[in-house]
N, C-alpha and C positions, 0 to 999 in steps of 0.2 A: 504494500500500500504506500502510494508516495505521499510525502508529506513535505510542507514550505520550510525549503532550508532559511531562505533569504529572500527580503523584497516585502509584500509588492512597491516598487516603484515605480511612480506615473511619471511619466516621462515629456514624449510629446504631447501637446494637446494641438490639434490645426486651426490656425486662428484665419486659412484661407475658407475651408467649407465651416468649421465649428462643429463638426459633425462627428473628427476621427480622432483618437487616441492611444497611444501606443503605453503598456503599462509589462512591467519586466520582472521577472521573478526566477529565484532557483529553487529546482525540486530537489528534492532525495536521489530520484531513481528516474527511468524515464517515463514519462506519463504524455497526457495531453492535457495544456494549461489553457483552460477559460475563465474572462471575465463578461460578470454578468451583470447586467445595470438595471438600477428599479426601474426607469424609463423605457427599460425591452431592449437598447442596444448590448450587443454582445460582440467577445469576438475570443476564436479560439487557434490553438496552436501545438504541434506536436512539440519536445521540447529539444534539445539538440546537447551534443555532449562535447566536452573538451574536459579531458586527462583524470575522468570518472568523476565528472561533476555537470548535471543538468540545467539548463538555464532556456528560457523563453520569454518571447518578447513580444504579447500580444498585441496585435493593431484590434482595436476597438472600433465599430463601426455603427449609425445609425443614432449616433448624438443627437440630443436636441439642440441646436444655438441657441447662445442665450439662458443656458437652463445650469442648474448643479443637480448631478444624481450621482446616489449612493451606488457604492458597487461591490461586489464579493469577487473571490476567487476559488475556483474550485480545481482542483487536479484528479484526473478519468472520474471527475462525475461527483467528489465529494470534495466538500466545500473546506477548507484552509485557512480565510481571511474573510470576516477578523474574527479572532479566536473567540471562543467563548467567553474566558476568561478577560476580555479586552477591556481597559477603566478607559480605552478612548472614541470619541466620536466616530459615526462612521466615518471611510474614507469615500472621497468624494471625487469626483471629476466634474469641474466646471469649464463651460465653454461659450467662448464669446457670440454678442448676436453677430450675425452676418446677411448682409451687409450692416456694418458697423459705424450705428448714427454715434454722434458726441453726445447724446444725453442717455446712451450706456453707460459712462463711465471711463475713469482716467486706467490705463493700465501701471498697475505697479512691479517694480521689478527689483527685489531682494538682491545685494552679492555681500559676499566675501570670499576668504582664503585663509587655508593653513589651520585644520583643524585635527588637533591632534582625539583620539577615541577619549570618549569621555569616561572616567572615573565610573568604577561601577557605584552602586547608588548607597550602598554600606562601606565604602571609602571615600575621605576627606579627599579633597581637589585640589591639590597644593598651587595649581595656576587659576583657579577660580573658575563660576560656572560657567557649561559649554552654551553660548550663545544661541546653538542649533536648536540643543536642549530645554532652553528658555522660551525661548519661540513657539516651540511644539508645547507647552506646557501652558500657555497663556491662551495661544490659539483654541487648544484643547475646552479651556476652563471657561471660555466664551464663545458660544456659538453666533455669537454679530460681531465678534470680531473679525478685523477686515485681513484679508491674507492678502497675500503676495499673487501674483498673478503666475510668476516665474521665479527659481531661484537660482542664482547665476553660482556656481562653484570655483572658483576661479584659481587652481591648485592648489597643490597639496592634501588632498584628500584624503588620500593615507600616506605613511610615513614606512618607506620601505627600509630607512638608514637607521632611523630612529625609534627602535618598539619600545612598547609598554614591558613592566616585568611578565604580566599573564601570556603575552605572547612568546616574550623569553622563555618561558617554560614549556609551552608549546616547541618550539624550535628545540630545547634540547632534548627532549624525547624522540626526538626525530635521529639526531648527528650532536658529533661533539662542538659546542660554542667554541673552543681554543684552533679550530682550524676558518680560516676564510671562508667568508666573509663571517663569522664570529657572531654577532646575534642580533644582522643586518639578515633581510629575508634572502634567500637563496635559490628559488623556484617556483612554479607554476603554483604548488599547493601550498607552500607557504604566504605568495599572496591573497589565497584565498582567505586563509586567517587576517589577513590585515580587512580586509571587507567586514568579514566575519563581524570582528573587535567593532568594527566604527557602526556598522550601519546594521546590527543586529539594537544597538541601544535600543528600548524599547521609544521613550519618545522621538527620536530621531528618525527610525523607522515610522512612526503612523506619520510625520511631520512630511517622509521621503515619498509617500502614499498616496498624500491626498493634495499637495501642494509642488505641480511639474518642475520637471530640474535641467538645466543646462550645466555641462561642466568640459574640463579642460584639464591638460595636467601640467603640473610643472617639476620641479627638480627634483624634489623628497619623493615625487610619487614613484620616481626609479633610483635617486639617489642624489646627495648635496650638487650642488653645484655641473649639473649633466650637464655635458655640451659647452663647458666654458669655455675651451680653446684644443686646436689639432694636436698640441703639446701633450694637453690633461685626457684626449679620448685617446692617442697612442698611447700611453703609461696604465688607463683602464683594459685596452687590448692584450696588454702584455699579463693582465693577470689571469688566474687558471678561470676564476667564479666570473666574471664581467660577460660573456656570453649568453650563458646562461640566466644571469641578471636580467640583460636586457630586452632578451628574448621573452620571458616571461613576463617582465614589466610592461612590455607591450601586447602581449596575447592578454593579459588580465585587465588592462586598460582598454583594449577594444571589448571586450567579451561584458566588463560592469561599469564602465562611462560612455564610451562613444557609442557602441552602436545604439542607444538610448535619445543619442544626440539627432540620429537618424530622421530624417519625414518617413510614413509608410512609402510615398512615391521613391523617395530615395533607396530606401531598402529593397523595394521589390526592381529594381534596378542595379542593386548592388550583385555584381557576380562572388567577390569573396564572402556574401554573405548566404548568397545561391550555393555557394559551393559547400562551407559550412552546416549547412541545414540538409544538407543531399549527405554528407557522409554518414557513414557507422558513429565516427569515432573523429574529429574534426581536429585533433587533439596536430596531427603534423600539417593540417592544412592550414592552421595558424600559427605552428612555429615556423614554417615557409614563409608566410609573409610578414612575420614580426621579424625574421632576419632579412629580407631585402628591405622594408624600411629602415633598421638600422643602416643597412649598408648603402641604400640612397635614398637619401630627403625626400628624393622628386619621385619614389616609389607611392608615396602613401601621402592624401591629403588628409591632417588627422583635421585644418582650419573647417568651419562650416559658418553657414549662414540661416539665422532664423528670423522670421516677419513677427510683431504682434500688431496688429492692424497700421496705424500710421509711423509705427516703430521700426526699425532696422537695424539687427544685433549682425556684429559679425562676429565671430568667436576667433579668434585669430592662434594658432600653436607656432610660438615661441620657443621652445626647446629642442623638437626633432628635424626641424627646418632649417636650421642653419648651417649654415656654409662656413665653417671654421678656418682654410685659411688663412695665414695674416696678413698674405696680400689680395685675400679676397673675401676676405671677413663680411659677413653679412649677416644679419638675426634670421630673414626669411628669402629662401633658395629664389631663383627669379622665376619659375612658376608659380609660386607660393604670392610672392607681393605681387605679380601682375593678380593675380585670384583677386588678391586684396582691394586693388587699385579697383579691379572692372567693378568690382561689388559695391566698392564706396562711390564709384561717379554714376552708377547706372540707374537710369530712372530718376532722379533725383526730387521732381515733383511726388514722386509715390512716397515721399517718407516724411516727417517732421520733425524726425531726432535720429540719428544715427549713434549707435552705441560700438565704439570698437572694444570687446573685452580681450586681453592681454594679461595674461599672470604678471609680467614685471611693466612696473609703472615708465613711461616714457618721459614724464617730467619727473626729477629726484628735486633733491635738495642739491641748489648750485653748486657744495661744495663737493656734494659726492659726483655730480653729473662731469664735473670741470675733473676731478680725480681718475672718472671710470675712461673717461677720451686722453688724458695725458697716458694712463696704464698702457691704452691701445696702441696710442703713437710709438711707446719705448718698446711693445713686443713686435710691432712691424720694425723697426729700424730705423724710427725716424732720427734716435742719440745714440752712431756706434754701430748702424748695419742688424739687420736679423739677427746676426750669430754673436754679436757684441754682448758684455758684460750689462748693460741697461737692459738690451730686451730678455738678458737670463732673470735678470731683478727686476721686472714687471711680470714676470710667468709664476714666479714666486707672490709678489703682492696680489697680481690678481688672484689666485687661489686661495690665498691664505685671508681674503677680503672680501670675496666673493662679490668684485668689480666683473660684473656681466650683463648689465642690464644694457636698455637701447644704447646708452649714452658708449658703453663699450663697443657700440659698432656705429662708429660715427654715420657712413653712411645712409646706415639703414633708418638712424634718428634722422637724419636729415631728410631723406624721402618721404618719413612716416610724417614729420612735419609739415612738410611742402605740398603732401595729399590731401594733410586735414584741413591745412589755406585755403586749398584748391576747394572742397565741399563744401567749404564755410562760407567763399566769398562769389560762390557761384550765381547767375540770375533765379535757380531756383533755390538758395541755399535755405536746410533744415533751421529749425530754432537755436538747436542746442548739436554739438558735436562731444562726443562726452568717450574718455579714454578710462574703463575700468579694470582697473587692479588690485593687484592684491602684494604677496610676498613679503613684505618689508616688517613686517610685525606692527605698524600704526596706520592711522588712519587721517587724511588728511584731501585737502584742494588746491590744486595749482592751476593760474588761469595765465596765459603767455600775450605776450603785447608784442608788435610789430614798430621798431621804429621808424619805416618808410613812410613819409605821409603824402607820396605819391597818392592819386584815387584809385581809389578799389584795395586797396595794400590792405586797408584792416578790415577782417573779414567780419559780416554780416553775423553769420552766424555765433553764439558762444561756445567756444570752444575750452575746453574744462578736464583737466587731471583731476580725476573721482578714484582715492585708494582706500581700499576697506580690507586692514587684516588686524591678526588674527582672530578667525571665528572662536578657535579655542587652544590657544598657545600662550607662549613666556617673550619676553625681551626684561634682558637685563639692563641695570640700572645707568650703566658705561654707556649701552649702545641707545639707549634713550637720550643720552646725553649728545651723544655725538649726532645724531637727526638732529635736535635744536641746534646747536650747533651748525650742523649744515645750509641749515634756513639765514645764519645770523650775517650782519655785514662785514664783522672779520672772517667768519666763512667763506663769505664770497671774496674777498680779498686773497685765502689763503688759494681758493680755487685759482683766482686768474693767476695768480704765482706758477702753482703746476698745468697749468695753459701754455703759459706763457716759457715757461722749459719742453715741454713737453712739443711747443710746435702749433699746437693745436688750432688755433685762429678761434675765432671768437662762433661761438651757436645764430642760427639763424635769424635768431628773437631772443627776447628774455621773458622770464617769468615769473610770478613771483606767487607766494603761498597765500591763500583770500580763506583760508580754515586751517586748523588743529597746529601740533598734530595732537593729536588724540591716541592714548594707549589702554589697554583694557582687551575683554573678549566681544568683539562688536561686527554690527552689521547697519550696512546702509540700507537702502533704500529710495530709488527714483517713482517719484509718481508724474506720469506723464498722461497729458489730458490735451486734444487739441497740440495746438503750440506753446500752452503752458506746462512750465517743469519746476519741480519742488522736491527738495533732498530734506531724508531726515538719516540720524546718525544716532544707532541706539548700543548701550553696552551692557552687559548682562553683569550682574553686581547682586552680593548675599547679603540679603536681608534676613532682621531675627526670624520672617515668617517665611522664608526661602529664597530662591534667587528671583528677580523681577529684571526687565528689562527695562532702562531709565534712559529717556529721551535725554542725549545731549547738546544733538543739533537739530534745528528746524529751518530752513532757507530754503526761498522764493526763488528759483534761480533764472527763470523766465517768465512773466504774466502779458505779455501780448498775446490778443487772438488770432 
């Protein structure tokens, strides 16, 4: 008899028909997975296997627009979700009217990053409470409370470098911790424990159910600092476990983030996912293609793009896309930014907010932005040649600094810039252009100014660094210091110092911080109505009657209609 290992996760909802739903779960054993709506829409699925573990991803069909209905899951016939025993709401799938007047409502759209597995519920939380957890908790406790429409994950989702001790224990009943990779995960099944851990939580789970998710990965979700330079992925090649790391790191991220990412249209057009679902056993037809995208960028688009009515997300993948390099250093391969490009200029009347999400923020703090371009400059050869003593001592600080974000691949900050000009300051330019990240451990707003006062130079639209991390992590006391710090005008002093050795010429624009930072376990939030936009900023904080989420920021960031 199979039974729900993991899930359900509602996933897609189609905000083009309102009608279709994609909602994902792992069984026991192999079964056929349906979900069934009080409304009469249904939809079902045999389930497909990879390295003896089941998983399915049903498309739901025959929505009502406009409506919220409850829904079950059942596997060959008997029902799974939600348990008997459930203290929560049902789970729900809502979906937008279509066509979609403005007096349905503003769409809201949840993000953050870096959420390490939440404390179980009879253990203290020594970094305080999980944000996710908070959420699901409040949500739960009021059914008029208003949810999220989407919630954007924006890496780190699990921590393949960094486990918890319960997982620790798990891994050494497997192998002994004293050999490589030591009691960092090591495989296919041992990722699955990291899933496991995070999104077994029980409120996190109904939260993952009934309120749709978009996500993305970033470093931690295969390991520190992946992809920082041709230097750091030779040195990871050379070790015995880095293969096998990577290779499961991406079989597990396609199999419980991306293909969720998926439209049904997209899916039933996917042949690696035709292909998967046709096997016995699917288990080598995803370590095949998790090693040619390791082995080329331009194998596998993990970036996608999703619509919520006059909204326009791109989800943009930042770590398996680049071109490493040093004389050709690039964040995203040149199929990948043209993707980018055609997605961000096309149409442009069809959208009223363009959202690029990105795990690493494209504006920093000027001192670290002016630090990560002079790093660049010393390991191409710009003091001393490639092979010089300067670019061995920038291979060293960048690793040890973990100096990798845009601002380390000058060119590709400079393009990413000069695209968002480009959408900003067009005849049909959006309201708002809005750059969502995560990574950093705080939470903050950068808004960039043009000093050309040539016409047209300063672009129409607002354009806006929006970073929300961590959902549920630490930052120590030092590295707190040195963000403010980076904001500060001897910051920026000490920035143009290593500019100014390093070669670097001066950034396109400047920019300057208009919010935080802000530290804690937190989550934004965009509410977008029309061509009006309003940000709030909440963090989850223990109160004597438990944890509560406490609004810190509320900002009006557009109000023309």
């Amino acid at each position: 008899m199979a039974g729900l290992r993991l899930g359900p996760l509602l996933r897609y909802v189609d905000w083009e028909s309102g009608s279709r739903a994609t909602v994902w779960v792992e069984a026991s054993r192999p079964c056929t997975a349906e979900v069934r709506c009080a409304d009469g829409a249904s939809g079902s699925t045999p389930t497909f296997a990879v390295q003896g573990h089941h998983y399915a991803l049903v498309v739901v069909s025959g929505l009502t627009p406009g409506s919220t209905t409850a829904y079950e899951v059942f596997l060959d016939g008997r029902r799974v979700w939600p348990p008997e025993d459930s203290r929560f709401p049902a789970s729900t799938i809502t979906t937008p009217a279509v066509p979609r007047p403005e007096e349905t409502g503003p769409v809201r759209i949840a993000f953050g990053s870096c959420r390490w597995a939440a404390a179980p519920e009879q253990e203290r939380d020594p970094i305080g409470p999980d944000a996710l957890d908070t959420l699901a908790v409040e949500l739960a406790a009021d059914p008029t409370a208003v949810r999220p429409d989407v919630l954007l994950l924006l890496g780190d989702q699990v921590y393949a470098d960094e486990t918890s001790q319960a997982t620790r224990r798990r891994l050494s009943a497997r192998r002994d911790l004293n050999e490589p990779p030591g009691a960092e995960v090591a495989d296919y099944e041992e990722y699955t424990h990291l899933y496991d851990e995070s999104w077994r939580d029980p409120e996190v789970r109904w939260l993952l159910s009934t309120v749709p998710s978009c996500m993305i990965f970033d470093d931690h979700d295969v390991i520190d600092d992946w992809n920082t330079s041709a230097a750091w992925l030779e040195d990871m090649r050379r070790t015995p476990w880095w293969h096998e790391r990577i290779v499961s790191g991406l079989m597990s991220y396609w199999v419980y983030q991306h293909l969720g990412n998926l439209s049904p249209d997209a899916l039933a057009a996917d042949p690696l996912y035709a292909a998967v679902r046709a096997a016995p056993d699917a288990t080598e037809v995803l370590r095949e293609h998790a090693a040619r995208a390791d082995a080329d960028p331009t194998h596998t688009r993990w970036s996608y793009r999703r619509v919520f009515g006059r909204v326009r997300l791109l989800m943009v993948d930042t770590r398996a896309a680049r071109v490493l390099g040093e004389q050709q250093r690039s964040m995203l391969d040149t199929e990948e930014a043209r993707w980018m490009r055609d997605e961000a200029l096309a149409d442009p009347d069809a959208y009223d907010h363009l959202l690029i999400g990105t795990s690493l923020p494209w504006l920093l703090p000027p001192l670290i932005h002016d630090a990560e371009s002079w790093n660049a400059a010393l390991c191409r050869g710009e003091r001393g040649g490639p092979d010089g003593r300067w670019a061995r001592f920038g291979e060293k600080v960048r690793r040890a600094s973990d100096l990798e974000h845009w601002a380390a691949f000058p060119e590709s900050f400079n393009e990413l810039t000069e695209l968002l000009r480009k959408v900003a300051g067009g005849p049909d330019a959006p309201a708002t252009v809005c750059v969502l990240s995560g990574d950093v451990h705080h939470a903050y707003i950068a808004e960039p100014h043009w000093p050309d006062p040539s016409p047209g130079a300063t672009p129409g639209a607002r354009i806006m660094q929006l970073t929300c991390s961590p959902v549920h992590n630490s930052i120590p006391a030092t590295i707190r210091a040195g963000f403010r710090f980076g904001w500060s005008t001897p910051g920026r002093w000490l920035g143009r110092a290593l500019a100014l050795h390093g070669r670097t010429g001066a950034p396109p624009m400047r920019w300057r911080r208009t919010g935080g930072p802000w530290f804690g376990n937190q989550l934004m939030t965009l509410t977008l109505h029309g061509r009006k936009a309003a940000l709030t900023l909440v963090q989850a904080r223990q109160q004597p009657t438990g944890a509560q989420l406490e609004t810190v920021l509320e900002r009006t960031l557009t109000s023309n209609s």
